[in-house]
C-alpha positions as CSV (number, residue, x, y, z in Angstrom):
1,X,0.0,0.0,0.0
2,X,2.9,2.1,0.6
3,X,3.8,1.5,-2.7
4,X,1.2,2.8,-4.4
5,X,1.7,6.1,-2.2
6,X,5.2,6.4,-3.3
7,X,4.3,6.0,-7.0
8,X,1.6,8.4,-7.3
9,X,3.3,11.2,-5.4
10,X,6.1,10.3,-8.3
11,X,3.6,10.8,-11.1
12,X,2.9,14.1,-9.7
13,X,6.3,15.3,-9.6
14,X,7.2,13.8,-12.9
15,X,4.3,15.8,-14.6
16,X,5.5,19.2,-16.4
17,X,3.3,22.4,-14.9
18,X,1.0,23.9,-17.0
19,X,1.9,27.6,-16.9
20,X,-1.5,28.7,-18.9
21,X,-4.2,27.1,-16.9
22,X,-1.8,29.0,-14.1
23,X,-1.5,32.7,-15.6
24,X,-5.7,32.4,-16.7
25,X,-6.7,30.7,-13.3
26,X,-5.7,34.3,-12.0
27,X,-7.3,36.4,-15.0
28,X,-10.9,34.5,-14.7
29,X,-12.3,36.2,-11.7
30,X,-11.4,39.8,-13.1
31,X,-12.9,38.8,-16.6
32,X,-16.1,37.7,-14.7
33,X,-16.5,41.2,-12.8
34,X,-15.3,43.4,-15.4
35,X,-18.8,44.1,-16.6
36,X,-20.0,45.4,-13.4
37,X,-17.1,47.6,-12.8
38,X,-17.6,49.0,-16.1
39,X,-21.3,49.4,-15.9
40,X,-21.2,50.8,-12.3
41,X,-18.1,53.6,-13.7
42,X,-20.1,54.4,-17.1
43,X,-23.7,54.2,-15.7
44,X,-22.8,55.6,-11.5
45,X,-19.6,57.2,-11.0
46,X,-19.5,59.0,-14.6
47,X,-22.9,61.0,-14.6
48,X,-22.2,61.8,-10.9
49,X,-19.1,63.1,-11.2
50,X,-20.0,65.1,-14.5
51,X,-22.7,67.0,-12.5
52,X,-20.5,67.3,-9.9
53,X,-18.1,68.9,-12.2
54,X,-20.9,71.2,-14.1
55,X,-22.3,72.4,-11.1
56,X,-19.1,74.8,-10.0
57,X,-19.5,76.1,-13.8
């Protein structure tokens, strides 16, 4: 049983990293809220900041 143990953790070392699966793992959550932040700056933050901006003019 030890055996089978040793072996595996052997496989797992032997077995060349995957850098892409890596670099996108980190992306995917920022791709996923991207929308919002963009819809929240365009549709929130940019109209009240414009009056904000127009109303000392």
């Amino acid at each position: 049983m030890a055996q089978i143990f040793v072996s595996h953790s052997q496989e797992q070392t032997a077995a060349p990293k995957r850098l892409g699966k890596r670099r996108w793992g980190g992306a995917a959550p920022y791709l996923f809220i991207f929308p919002w932040i963009f819809g929240f700056v365009v549709f929130t933050l940019g109209p009240l900041l414009f009056s904000l901006v127009i109303s000392f003019f």
